[in-house]
MARKOLGU-581602 format. One line per field, with one value per residue (C-alpha): residue number from 1; residue in three letters; x, y, z. Coordinates in steps of 0.1 Angstrom, whole numbers, always signed. Layout:
num = (NUM/...) $
residuo = (ALA/...) $
c1 = (X/...) $
c2 = (Y/...) $
c3 = (Z/...) $
This chain:
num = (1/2/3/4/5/6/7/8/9/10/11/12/13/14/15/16/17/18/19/20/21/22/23/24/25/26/27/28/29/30/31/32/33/34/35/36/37/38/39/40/41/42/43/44/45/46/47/48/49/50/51/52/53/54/55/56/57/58/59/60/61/62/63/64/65/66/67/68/69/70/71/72/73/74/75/76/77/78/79/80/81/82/83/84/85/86/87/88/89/90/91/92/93/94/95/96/97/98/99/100/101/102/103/104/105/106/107/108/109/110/111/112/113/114/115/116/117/118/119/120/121/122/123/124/125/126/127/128/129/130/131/132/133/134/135/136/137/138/139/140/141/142/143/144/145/146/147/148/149/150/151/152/153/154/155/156/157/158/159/160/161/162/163/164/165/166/167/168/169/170/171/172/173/174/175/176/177/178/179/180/181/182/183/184/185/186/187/188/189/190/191/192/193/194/195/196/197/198/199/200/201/202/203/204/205/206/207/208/209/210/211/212/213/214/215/216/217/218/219/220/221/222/223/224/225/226/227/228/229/230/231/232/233/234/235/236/237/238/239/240/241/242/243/244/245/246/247/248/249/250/251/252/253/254/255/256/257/258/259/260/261/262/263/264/265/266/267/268/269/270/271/272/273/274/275/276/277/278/279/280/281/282/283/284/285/286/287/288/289/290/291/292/293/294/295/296/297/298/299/300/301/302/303/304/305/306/307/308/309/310/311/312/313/314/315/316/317/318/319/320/321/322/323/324/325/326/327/328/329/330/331/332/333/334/335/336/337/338/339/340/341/342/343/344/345/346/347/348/349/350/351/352/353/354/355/356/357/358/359/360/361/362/363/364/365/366/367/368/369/370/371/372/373/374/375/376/377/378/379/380/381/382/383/384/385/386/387/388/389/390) $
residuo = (UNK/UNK/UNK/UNK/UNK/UNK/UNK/UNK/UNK/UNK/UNK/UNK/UNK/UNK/UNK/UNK/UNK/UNK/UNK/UNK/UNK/UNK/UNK/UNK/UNK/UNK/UNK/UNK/UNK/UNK/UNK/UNK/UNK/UNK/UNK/UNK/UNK/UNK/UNK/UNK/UNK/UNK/UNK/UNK/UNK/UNK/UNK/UNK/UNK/UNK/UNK/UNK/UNK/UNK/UNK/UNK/UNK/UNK/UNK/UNK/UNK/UNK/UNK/UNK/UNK/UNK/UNK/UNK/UNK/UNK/UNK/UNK/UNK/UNK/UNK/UNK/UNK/UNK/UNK/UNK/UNK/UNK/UNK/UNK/UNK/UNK/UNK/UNK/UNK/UNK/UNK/UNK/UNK/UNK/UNK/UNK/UNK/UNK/UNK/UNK/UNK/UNK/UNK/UNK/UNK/UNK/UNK/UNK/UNK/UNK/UNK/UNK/UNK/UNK/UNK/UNK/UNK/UNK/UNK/UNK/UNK/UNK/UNK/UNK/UNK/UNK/UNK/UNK/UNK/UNK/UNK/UNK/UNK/UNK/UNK/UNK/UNK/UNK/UNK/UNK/UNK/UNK/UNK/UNK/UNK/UNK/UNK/UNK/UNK/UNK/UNK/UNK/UNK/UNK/UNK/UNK/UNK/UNK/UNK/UNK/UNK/UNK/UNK/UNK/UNK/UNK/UNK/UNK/UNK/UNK/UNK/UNK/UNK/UNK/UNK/UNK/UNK/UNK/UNK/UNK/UNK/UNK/UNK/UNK/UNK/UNK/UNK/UNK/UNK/UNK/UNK/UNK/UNK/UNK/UNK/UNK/UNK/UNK/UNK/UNK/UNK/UNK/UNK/UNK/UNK/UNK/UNK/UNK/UNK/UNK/UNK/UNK/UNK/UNK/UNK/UNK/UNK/UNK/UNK/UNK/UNK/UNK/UNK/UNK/UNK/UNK/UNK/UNK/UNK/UNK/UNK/UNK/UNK/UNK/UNK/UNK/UNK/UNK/UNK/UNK/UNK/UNK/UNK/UNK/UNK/UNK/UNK/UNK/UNK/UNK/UNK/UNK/UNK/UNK/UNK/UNK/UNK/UNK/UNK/UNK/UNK/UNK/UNK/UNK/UNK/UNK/UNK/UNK/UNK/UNK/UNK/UNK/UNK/UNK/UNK/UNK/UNK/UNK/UNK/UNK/UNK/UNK/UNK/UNK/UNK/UNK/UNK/UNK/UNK/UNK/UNK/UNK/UNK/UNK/UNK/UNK/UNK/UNK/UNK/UNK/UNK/UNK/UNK/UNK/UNK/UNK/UNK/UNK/UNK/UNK/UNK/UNK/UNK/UNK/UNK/UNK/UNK/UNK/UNK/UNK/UNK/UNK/UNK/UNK/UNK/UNK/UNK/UNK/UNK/UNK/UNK/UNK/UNK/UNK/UNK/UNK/UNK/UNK/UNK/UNK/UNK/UNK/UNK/UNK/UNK/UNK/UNK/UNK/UNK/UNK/UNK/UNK/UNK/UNK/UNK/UNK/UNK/UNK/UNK/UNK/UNK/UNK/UNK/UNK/UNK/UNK/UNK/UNK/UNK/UNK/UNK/UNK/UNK/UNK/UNK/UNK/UNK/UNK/UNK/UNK/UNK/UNK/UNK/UNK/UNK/UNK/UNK/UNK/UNK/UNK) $
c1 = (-251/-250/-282/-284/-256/-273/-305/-283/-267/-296/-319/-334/-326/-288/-298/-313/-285/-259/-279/-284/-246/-238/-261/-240/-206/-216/-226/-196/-174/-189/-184/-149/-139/-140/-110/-93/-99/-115/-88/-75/-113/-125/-91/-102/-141/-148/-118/-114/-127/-132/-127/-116/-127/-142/-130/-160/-152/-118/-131/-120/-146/-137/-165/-156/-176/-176/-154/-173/-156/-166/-202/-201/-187/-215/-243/-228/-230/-266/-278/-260/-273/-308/-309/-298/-318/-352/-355/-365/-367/-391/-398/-423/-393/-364/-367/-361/-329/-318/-317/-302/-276/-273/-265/-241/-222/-223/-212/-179/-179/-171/-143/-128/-128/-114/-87/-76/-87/-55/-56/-27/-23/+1/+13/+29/+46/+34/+59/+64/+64/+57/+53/+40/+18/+20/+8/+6/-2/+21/+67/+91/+129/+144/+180/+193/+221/+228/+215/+238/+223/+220/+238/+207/+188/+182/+174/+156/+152/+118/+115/+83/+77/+58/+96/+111/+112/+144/+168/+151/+182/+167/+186/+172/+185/+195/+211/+250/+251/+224/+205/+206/+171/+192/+160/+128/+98/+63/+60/+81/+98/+131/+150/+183/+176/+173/+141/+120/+115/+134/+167/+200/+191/+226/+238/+270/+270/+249/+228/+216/+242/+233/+198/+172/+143/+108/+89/+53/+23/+5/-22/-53/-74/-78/-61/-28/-1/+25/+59/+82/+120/+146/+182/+196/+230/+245/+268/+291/+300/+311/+325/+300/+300/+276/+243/+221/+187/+160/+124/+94/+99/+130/+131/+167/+187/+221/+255/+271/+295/+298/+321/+328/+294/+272/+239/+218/+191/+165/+125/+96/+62/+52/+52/+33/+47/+27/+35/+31/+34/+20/+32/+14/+7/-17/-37/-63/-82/-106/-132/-165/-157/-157/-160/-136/-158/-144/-156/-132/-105/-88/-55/-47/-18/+1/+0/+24/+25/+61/+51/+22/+38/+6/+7/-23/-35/-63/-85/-89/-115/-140/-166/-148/-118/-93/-97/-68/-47/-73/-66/-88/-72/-100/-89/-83/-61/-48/-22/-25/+2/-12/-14/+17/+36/+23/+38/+68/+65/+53/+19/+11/-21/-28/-46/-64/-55/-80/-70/-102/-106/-138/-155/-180/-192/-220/-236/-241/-253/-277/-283/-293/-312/-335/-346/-352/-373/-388/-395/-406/-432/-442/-455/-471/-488/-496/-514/-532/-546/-555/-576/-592/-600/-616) $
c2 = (-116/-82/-76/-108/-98/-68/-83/-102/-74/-54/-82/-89/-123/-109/-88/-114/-137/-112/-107/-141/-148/-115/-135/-168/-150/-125/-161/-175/-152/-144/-177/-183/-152/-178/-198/-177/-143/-107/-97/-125/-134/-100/-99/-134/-132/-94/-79/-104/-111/-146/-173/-211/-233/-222/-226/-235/-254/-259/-284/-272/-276/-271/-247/-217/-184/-151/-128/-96/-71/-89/-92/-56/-50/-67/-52/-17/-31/-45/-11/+11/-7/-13/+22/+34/+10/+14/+49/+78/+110/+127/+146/+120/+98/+123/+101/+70/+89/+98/+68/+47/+75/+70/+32/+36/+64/+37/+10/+31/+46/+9/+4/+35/+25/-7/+3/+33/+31/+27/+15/+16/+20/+46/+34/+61/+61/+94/+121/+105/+126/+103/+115/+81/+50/+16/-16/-48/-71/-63/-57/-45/-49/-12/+2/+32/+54/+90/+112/+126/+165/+165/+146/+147/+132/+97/+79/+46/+18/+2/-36/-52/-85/-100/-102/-121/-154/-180/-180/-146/-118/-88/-47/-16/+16/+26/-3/-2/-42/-70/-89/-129/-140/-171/-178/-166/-177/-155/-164/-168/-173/-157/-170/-172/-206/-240/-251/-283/-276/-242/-241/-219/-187/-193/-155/-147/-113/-87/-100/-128/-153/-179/-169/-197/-197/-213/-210/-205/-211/-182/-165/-147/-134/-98/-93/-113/-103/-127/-120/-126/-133/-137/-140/-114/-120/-88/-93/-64/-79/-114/-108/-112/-90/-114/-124/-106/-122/-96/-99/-79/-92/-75/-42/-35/-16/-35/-18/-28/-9/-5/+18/+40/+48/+33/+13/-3/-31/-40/-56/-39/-31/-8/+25/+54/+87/+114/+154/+168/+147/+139/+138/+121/+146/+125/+94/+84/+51/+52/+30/+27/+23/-12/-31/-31/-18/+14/+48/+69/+62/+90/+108/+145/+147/+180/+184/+203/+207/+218/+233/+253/+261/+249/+238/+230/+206/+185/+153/+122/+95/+71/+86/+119/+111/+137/+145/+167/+161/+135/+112/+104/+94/+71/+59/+24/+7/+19/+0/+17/+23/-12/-34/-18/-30/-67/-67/-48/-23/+17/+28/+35/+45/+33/+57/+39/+61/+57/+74/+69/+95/+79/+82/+105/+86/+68/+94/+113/+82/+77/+112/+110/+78/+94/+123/+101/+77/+111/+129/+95/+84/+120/+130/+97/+104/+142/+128/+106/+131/+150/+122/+116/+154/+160) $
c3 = (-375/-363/-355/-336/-317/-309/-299/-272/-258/-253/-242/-208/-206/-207/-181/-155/-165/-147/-117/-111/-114/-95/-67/-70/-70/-38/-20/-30/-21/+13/+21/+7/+31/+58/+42/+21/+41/+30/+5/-7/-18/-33/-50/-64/-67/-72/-87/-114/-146/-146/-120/-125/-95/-64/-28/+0/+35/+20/-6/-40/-74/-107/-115/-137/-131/-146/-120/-108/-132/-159/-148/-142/-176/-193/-176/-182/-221/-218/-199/-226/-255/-243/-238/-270/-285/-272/-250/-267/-251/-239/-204/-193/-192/-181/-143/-165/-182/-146/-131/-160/-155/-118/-121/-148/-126/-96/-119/-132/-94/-77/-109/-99/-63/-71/-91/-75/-39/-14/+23/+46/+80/+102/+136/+162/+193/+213/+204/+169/+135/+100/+71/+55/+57/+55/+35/+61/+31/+13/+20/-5/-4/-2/-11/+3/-3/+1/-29/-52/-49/-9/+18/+38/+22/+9/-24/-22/-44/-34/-50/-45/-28/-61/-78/-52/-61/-56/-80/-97/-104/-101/-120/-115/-133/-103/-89/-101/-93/-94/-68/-64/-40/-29/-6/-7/+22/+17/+57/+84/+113/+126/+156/+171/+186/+167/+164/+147/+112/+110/+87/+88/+68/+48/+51/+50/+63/+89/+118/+101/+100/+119/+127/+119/+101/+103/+67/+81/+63/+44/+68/+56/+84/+85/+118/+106/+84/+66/+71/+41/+42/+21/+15/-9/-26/-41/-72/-85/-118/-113/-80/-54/-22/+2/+13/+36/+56/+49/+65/+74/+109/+121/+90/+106/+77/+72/+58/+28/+6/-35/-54/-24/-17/+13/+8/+30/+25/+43/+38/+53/+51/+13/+25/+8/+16/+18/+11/+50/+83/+115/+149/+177/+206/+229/+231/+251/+257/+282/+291/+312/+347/+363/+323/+294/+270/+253/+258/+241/+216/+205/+191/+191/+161/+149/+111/+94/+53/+45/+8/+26/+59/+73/+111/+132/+159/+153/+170/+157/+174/+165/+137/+135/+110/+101/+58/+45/+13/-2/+24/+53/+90/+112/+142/+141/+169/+203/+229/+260/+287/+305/+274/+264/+290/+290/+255/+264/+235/+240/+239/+203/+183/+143/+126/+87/+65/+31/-2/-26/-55/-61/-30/-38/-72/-48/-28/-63/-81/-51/-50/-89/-89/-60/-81/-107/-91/-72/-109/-125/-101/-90/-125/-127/-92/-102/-136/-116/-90/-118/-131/-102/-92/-133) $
């Protein structure tokens, strides 16, 4: 039994098998982009392990399929144990040895990526300093109160949107009462005006009493975001103190009081802070005279790192990123002074900001599998000159 279970994991027939469904899953998933958008399919297709029933030209099909960590899983197996199995050493096959070890480094590379890889986005108005980034796909309900140590500053409780659900109560450690989601929409609509469809929010205290609210359905197109709402009842015991409307749309931080200390809730975008800050000294967004095709997009920020005393000016524009702290700053979006004032809001730039630990695993997998190929096939080339030559 073992040793048929070994002949399976180190056969090629295991081995086509997972390229073949790697082909299938990358031509499903492309596709399924179209409907269910970018991350919501490589969530679903690549960063799973298996899959059951696939989404194409919105028709659903009951078709299971292995997801893509799985068949990345298995072919890591298959290429471990063939090797140990059948490769013996020997300097004539050291290129062989180096590129077996360059795919398994790309293989555990990509999982790396997956897992630990973070993108958010920082938007600033010129003159504005943050010292964090934000998560569009994702909001978080936050409760603030003065920290015990210092006045100054604050101590938040982040709750993500993934525990929100109606009727969910919701401790924290931190939290000397509970919260009650009374209502819960994962997109919306708020407006102080009836509309068709929309529904009183039900809150009984803050700015949203009264407001109405249109549940919206759940977009998934890359340049969209969903904006979640809900109504948050906060219990002290079994005496409740209210219910406040919450949402991504309007992150306004409302008042509430507990114990004689002063909180305030509120929903917004997931923010990762980061240990220095930015300020935005200058944009520009020029383009070629007499078209609107860009020339130049670009952001001149001040960085200053409080532990290090560090303070410096630096540019930021398309293919020249800014890399400090393990983070990397690309442009990504600019409103300029015109389009600003169309939308009535101040001319802003959004820098990407990409934290990937594993972001050099590929070029050094690449790197190694190269000189493999180059040592392999060289000494086979050499032995054959020196055939030819004798």
């Amino acid at each position: 039994m073992m040793n048929r279970l070994i002949n399976i994991l180190t056969s090629l027939q295991l081995t086509v098998v997972c390229l073949v469904f790697s082909l299938v899953l990358v031509f499903i998933g492309t596709v399924a982009q179209v409907d269910e958008g970018l991350y919501q399919a490589q969530a679903r297709y690549f960063k799973s392990w298996y899959i059951w029933g696939i989404t194409l030209s919105n028709h659903k099909f009951p078709i299971p399929l292995p997801g893509g960590y799985l068949i990345g899983a298995v072919l890591l197996v298959n290429l471990l144990a063939a090797h140990a199995k059948r490769f013996h050493f020997s300097w004539k096959k050291a290129g062989i040895l180096m590129i077996h070890f360059g795919i398994i480094l790309l293989l555990l590379g990509q999982l790396l990526t997956d897992v630990l890889s973070q993108e958010t986005q920082m938007r600033m108005a010129k003159g504005e300093m943050k010292n964090y980034a934000e998560d569009s796909h994702t909001s978080e309900l936050v409760l603030i109160t003065a920290a015990k140590d210092n006045a100054d500053e604050d101590e938040v409780v982040s709750i993500p949107e993934s525990m929100l659900r109606k009727g969910a109560e919701i401790t924290h450690a931190n939290l000397p009462f509970t919260l009650r989601v009374n209502k819960y929409w994962r997109n919306s609509s708020i407006s102080s005006k009836p509309r068709e469809g929309a529904e009183d929010a039900g809150a009984t205290h803050g700015p949203g009493q009264g407001v109405n609210i249109l549940s919206q359905p759940r977009v998934t197109a890359m340049d969209e975001v969903n904006l979640p709402s809900a109504v948050i009842e906060v219990a002290g015991g079994k005496d409740s103190l209210g219910s406040w409307l919450v949402s991504s749309q309007s992150s306004v931080k409302q008042t509430f009081e507990h114990g004689g200390k002063k909180w305030q809730i509120a929903m917004r975008f997931s923010r990762q802070y980061l240990p220095f800050s930015l300020t935005l000294l200058e944009l520009r967004h020029d383009i070629y005279k007499g078209t609107e095709i860009p020339r130049n997009f670009s952001s001149r920020v001040q960085l200053f790192n409080p532990s290090t005393k560090e303070q410096r000016e630096t540019l930021i524009y398309m293919n020249n990123p800014l890399r400090y702290g393990g983070s990397t700053f690309y442009q990504y979006q600019m409103t300029n002074e015109e389009m600003a004032q169309q939308a009535g809001v101040s001319p802003s730039s959004t820098l990407q900001v990409v934290r990937n630990p594993g972001w050099v695993t590929p070029y050094l997998a690449c790197l190694i599998v190269g000189l493999g190929l180059l040592y392999q096939f060289g000494g086979h080339l050499i032995q054959f000159l020196r055939k030819r030559i004798s």
